[in-house]
N, CA and C of each residue as an Amber inpcrd file, in Angstrom:
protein
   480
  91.6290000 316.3400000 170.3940000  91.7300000 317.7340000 170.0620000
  93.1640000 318.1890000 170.2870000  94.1210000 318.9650000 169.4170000
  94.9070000 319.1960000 169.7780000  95.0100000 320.5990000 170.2280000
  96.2010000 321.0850000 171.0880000  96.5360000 322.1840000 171.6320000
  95.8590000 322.8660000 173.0020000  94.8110000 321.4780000 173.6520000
  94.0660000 322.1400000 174.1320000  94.8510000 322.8330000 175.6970000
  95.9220000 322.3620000 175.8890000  96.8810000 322.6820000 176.6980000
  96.4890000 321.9190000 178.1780000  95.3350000 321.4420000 177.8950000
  94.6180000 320.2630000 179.4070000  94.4530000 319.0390000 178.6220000
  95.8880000 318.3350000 178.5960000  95.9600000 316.7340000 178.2420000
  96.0000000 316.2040000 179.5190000  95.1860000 314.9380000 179.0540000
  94.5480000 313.9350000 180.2650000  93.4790000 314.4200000 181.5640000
  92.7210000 315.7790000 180.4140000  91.1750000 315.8810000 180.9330000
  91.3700000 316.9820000 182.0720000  92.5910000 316.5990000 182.6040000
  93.3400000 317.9530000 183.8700000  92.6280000 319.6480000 183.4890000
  92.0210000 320.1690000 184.5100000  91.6330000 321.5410000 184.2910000
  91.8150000 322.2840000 185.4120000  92.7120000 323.1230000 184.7530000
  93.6830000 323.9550000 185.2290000  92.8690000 325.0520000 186.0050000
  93.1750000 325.2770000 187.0190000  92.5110000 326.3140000 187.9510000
  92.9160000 327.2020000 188.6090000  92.4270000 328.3060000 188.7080000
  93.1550000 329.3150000 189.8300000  93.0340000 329.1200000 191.2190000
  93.4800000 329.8790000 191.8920000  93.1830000 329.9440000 193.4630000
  91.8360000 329.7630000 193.8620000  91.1580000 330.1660000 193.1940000
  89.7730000 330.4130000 193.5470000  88.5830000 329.1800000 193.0300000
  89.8190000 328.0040000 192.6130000  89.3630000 326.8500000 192.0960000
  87.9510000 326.8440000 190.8020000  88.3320000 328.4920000 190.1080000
  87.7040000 328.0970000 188.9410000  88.4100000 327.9660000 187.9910000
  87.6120000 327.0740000 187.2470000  88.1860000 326.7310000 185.9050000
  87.9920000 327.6220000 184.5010000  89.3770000 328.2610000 184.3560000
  89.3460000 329.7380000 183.8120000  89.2300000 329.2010000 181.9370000
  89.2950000 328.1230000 181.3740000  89.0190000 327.4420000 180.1810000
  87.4850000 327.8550000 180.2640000  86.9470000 327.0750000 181.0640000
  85.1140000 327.1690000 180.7170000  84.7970000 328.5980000 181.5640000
  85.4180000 329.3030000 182.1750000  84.6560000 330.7190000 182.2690000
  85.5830000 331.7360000 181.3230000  86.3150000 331.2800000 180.3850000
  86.0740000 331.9710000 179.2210000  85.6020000 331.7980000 178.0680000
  85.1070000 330.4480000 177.9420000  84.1690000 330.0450000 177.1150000
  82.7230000 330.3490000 177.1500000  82.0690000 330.4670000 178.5040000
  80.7810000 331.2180000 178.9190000  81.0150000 332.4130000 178.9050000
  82.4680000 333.4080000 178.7190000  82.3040000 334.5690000 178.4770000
  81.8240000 334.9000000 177.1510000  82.8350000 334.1370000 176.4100000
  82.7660000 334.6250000 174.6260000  81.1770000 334.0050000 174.4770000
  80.7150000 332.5810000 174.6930000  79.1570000 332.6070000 174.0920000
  78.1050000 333.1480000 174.7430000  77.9380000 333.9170000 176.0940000
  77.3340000 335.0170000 176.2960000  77.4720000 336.0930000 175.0560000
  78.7790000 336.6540000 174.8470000  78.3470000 338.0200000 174.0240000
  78.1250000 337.3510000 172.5050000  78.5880000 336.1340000 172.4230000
  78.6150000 335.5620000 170.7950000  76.5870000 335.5750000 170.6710000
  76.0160000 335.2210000 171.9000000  74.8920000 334.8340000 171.5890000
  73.7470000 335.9860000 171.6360000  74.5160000 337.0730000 172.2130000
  73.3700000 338.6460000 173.0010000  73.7440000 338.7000000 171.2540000
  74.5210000 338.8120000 170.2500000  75.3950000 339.3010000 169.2960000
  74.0160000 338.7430000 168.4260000  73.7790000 337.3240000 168.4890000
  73.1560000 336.4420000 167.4560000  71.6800000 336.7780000 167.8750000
  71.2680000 337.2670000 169.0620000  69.7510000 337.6850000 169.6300000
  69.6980000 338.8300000 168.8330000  70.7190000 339.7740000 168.4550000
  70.1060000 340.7750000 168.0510000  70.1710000 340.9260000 166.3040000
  71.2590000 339.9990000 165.6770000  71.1070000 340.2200000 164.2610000
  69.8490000 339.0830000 164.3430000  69.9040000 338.4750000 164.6530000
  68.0710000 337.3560000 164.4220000  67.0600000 338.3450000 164.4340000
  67.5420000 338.9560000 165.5240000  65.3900000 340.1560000 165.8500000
  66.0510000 341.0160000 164.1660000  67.0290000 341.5370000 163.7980000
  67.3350000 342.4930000 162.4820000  66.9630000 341.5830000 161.2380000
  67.3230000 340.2240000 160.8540000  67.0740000 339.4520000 160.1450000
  65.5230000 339.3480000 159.8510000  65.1040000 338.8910000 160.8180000
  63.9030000 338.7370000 161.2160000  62.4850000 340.0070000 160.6150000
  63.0820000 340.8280000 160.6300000  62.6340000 342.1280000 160.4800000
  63.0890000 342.2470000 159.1930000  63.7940000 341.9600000 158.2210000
  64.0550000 342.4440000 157.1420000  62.8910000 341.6180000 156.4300000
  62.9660000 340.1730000 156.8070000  61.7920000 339.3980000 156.1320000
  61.0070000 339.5980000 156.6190000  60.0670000 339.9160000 157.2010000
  58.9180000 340.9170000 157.4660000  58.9590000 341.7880000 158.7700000
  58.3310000 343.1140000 158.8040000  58.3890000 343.9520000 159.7050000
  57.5120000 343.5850000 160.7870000  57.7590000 343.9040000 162.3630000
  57.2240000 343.9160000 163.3710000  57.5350000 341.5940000 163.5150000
  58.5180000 340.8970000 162.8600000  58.8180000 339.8230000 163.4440000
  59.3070000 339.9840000 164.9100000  59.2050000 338.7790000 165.7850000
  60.0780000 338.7540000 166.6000000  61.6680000 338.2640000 166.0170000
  62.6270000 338.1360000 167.1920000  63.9670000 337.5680000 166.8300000
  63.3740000 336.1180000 166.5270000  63.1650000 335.1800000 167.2130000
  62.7460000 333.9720000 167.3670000  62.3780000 333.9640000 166.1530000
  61.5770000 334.0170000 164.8640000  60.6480000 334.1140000 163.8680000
  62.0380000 333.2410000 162.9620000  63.1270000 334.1880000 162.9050000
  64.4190000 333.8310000 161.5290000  64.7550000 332.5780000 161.8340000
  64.6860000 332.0860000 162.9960000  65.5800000 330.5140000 163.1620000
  64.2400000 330.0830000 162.7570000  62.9010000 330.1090000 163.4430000
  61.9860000 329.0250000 162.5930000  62.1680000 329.0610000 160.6180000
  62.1210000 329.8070000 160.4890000  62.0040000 330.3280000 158.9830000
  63.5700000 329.4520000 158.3640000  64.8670000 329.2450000 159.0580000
  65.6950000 328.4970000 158.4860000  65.6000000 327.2110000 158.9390000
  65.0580000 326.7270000 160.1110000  64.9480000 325.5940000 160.3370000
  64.0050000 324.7460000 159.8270000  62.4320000 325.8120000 158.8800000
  61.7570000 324.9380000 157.7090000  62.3000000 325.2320000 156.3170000
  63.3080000 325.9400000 156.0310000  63.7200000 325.9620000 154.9550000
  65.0660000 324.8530000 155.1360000  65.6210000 324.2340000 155.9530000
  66.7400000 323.4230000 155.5430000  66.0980000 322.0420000 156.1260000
  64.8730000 321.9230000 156.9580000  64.3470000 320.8820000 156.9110000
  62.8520000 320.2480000 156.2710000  62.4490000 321.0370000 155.9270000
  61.1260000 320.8040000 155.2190000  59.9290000 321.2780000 156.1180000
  58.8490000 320.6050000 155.6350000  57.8980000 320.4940000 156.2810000
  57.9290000 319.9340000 158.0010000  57.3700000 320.5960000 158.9210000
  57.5580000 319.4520000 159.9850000  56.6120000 320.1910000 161.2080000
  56.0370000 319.2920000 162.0010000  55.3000000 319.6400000 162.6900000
  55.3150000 320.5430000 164.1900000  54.5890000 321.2750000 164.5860000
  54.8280000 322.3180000 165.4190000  55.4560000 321.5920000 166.7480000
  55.0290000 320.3700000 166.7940000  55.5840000 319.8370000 168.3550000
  56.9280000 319.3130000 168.2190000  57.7930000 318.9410000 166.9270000
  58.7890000 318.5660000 166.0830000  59.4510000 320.0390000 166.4120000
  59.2490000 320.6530000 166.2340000  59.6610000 322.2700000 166.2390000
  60.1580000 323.4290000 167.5740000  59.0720000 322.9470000 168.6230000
  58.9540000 323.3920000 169.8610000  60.1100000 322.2400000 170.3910000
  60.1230000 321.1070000 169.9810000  61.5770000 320.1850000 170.7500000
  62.7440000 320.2610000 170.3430000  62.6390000 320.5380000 169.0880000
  64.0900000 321.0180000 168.1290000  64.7760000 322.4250000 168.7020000
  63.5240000 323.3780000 169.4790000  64.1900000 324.4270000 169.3470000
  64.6400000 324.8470000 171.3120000  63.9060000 323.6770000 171.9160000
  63.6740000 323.7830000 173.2830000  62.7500000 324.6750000 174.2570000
  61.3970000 324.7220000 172.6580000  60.3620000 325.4680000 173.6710000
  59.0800000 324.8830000 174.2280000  57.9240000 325.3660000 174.5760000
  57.3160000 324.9780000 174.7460000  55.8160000 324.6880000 173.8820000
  54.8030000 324.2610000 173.8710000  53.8360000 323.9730000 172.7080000
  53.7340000 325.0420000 172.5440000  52.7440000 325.8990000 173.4420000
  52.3620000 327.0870000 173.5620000  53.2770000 328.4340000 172.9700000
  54.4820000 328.9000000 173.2530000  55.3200000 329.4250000 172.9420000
  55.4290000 329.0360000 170.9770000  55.7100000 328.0790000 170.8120000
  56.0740000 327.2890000 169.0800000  54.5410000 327.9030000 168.5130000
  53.3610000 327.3860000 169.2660000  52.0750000 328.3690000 168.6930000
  52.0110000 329.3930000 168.6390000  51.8060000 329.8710000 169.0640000
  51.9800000 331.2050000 169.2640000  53.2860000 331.8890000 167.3960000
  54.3070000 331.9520000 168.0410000  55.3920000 332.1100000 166.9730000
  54.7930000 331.6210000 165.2740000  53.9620000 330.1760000 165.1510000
  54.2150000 329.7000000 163.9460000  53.0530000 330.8690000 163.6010000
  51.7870000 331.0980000 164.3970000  50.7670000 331.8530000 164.3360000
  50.9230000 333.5240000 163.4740000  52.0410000 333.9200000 164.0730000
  52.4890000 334.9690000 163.8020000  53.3120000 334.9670000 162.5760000
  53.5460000 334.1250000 162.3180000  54.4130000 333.4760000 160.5700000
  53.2810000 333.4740000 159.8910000  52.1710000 332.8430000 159.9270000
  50.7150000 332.2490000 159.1570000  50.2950000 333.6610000 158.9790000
  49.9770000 334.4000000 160.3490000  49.3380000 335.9070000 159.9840000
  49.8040000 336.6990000 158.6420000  50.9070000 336.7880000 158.6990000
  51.7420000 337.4110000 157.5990000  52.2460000 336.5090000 156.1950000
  51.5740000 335.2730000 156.5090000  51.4750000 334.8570000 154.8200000
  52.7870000 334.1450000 154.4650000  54.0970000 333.5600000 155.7840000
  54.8660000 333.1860000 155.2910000  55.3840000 331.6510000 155.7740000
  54.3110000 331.1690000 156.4290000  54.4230000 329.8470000 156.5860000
  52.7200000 329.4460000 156.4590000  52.2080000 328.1120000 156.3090000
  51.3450000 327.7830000 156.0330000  51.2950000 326.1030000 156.5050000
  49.6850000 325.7710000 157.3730000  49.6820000 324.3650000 158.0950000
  48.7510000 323.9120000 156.9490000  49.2500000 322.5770000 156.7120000
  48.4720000 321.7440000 155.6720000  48.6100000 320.4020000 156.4580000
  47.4200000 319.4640000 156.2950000  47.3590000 318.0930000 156.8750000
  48.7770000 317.0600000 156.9860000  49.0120000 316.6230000 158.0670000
  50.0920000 315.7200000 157.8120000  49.3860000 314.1140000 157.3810000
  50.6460000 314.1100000 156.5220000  49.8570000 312.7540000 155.5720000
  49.7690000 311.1260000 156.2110000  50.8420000 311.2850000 157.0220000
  51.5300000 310.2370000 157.9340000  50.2350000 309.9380000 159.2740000
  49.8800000 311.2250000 159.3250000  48.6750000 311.1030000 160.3120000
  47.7460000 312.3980000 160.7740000  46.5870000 312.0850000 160.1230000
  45.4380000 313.0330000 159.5790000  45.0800000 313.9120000 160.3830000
  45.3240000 313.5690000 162.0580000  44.6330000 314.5950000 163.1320000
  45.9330000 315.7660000 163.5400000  47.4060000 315.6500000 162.6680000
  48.4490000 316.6910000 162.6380000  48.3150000 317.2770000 161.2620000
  49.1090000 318.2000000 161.8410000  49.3870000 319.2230000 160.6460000
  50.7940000 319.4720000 160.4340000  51.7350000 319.4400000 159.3860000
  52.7620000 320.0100000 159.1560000  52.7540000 322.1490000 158.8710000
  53.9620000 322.5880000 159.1320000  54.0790000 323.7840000 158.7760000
  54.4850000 323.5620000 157.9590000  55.0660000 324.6520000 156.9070000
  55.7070000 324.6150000 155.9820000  56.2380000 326.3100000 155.5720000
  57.0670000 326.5400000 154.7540000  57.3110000 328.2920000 154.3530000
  56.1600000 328.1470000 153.1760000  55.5370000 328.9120000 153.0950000
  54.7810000 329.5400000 151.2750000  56.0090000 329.8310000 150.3410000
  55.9350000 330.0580000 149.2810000  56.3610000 330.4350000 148.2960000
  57.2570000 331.8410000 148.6320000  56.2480000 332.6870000 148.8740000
  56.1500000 334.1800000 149.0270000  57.2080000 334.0100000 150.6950000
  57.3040000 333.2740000 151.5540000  57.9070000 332.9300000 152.7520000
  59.5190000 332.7240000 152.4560000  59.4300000 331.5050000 151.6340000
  61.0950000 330.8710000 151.0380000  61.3200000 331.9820000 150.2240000
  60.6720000 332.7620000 149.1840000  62.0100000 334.2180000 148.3830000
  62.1780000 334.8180000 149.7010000  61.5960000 335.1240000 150.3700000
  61.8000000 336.7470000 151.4110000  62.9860000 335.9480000 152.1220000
  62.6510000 334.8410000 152.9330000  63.9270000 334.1760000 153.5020000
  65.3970000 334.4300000 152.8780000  64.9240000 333.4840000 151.9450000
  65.8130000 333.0550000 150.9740000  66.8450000 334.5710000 150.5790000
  66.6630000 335.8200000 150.1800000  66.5400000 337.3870000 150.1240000
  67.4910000 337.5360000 150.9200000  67.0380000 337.4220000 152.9360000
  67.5680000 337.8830000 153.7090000  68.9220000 337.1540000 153.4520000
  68.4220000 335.7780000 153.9350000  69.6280000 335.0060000 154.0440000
  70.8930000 335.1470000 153.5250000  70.5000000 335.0930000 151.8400000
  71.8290000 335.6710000 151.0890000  72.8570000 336.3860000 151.3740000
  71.8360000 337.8600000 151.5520000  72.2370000 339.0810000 152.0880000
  73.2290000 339.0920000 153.6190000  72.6050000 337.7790000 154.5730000
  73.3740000 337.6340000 156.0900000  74.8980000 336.5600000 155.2320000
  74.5360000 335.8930000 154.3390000  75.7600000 335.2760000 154.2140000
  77.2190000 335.9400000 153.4100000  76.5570000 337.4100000 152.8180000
  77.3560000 338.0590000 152.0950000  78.2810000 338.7830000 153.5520000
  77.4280000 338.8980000 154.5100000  78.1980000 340.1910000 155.3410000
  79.0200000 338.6990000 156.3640000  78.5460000 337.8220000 155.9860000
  79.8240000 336.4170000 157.0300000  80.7570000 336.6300000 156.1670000
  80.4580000 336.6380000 154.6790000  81.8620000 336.5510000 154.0390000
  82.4940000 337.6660000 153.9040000  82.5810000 338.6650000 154.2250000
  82.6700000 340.0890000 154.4480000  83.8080000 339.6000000 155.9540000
  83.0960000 339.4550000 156.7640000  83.5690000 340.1840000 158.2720000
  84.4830000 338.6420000 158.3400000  84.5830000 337.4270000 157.7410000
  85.3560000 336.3330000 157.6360000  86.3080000 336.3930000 156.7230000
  86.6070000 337.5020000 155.7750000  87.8480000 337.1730000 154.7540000
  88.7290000 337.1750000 154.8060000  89.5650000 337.4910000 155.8160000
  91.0800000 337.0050000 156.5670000  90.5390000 335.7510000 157.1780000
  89.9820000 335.1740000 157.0920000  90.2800000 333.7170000 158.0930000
  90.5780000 332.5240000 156.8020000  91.2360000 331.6170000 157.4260000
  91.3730000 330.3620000 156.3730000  90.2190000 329.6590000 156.2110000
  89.5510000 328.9300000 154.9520000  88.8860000 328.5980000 154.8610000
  88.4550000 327.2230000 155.8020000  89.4480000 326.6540000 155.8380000
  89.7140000 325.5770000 157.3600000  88.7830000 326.0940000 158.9460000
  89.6040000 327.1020000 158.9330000  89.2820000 327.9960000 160.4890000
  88.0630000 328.0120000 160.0610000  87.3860000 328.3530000 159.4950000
  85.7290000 328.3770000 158.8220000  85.0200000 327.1910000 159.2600000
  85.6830000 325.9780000 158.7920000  85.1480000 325.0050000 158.5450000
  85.4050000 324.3450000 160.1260000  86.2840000 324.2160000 160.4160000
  86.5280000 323.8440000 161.5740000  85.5740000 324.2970000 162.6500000
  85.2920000 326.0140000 163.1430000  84.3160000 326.8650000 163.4010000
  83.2950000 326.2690000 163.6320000  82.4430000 326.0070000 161.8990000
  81.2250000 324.9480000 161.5450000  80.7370000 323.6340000 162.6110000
  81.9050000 323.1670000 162.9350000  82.3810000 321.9520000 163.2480000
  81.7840000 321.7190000 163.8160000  82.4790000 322.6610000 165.5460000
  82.6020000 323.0030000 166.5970000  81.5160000 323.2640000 167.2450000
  80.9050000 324.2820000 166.3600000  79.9300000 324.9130000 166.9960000
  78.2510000 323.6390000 166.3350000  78.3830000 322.9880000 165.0110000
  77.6600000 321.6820000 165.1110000  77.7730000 320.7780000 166.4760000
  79.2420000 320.3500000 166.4990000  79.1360000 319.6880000 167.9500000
  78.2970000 320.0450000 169.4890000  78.5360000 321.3740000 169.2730000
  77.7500000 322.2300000 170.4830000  76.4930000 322.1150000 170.2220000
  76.1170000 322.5570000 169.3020000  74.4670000 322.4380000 169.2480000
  73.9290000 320.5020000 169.5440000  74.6570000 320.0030000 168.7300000
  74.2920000 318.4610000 169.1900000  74.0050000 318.0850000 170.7820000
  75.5290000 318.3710000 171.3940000  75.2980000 318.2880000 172.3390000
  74.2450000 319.0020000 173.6010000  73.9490000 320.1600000 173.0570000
  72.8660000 321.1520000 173.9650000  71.8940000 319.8340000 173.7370000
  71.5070000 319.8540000 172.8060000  69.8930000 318.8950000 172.2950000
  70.2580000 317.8240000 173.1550000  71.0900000 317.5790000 174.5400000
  70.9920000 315.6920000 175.1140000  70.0930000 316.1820000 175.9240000
């Protein structure tokens, strides 16, 4: 990585022997993430009313991965069975995800979005990617991508 200004792993500290790199990095993704709790519960709500926040990440995580099963889902996202039930339950109520037999093995079920699930998504989504490109149009398309990167790496790494 360049520029990180701590070559050869060295982290630079104050008096107080914290390391002021990673407590300003837990500063910015604290508010980056209170930021992302609350356009998710708004998102969430545009594709149907009275969602929780939680509801929009399931809803993109079966639209960019397919079909996949609730215990597949609850580990992907770091919850628990109960909790992932609950949530997919409240998707099914409202007509925008739907459990059909898994084929691979008869006593599971895959989720999936409905039809009527993927436009409304699909709707919001657009709409959240118009206002990134909005509140991103001074940045280089690089810084974007790079961004992407970064924050892929992070999520990888949370999931060890």
């Amino acid at each position: 990585m360049h520029g990180s200004g701590t070559e050869g792993g060295a982290r630079p500290t104050g008096t107080s022997g914290v390391d002021h790199v990673f407590l300003a990095l837990e500063r910015e993704l604290a508010v980056f993430l209170r930021r992302a709790r609350a356009s998710s519960g708004e998102m969430a709500r545009e594709v149907h009313p009275g969602l929780e926040s939680a509801a929009y990440g399931l809803l993109v995580r079966l639209e960019g991965a397919g079909a996949q099963r609730a215990t597949d889902l609850a580990g992907y996202f770091g919850v628990g069975k109960a909790t992932m039930s609950r949530q997919l339950r409240a998707l099914e109520e409202v007509g925008l995800v739907v459990r059909e037999p898994d084929p691979a093995d008869g006593r599971a079920s895959l989720v999936r979005l409905t039809e009527e699930g993927l436009e409304r998504f699909r709707r919001v989504r657009d709409a959240r990617r118009e206002r990134y490109v909005r509140k991103l149009a001074g940045w280089d398309r690089g810084e974007i991508a790079e961004l992407a990167r970064l924050l892929s790496q992070l999520n990888e790494r949370a999931s060890d």
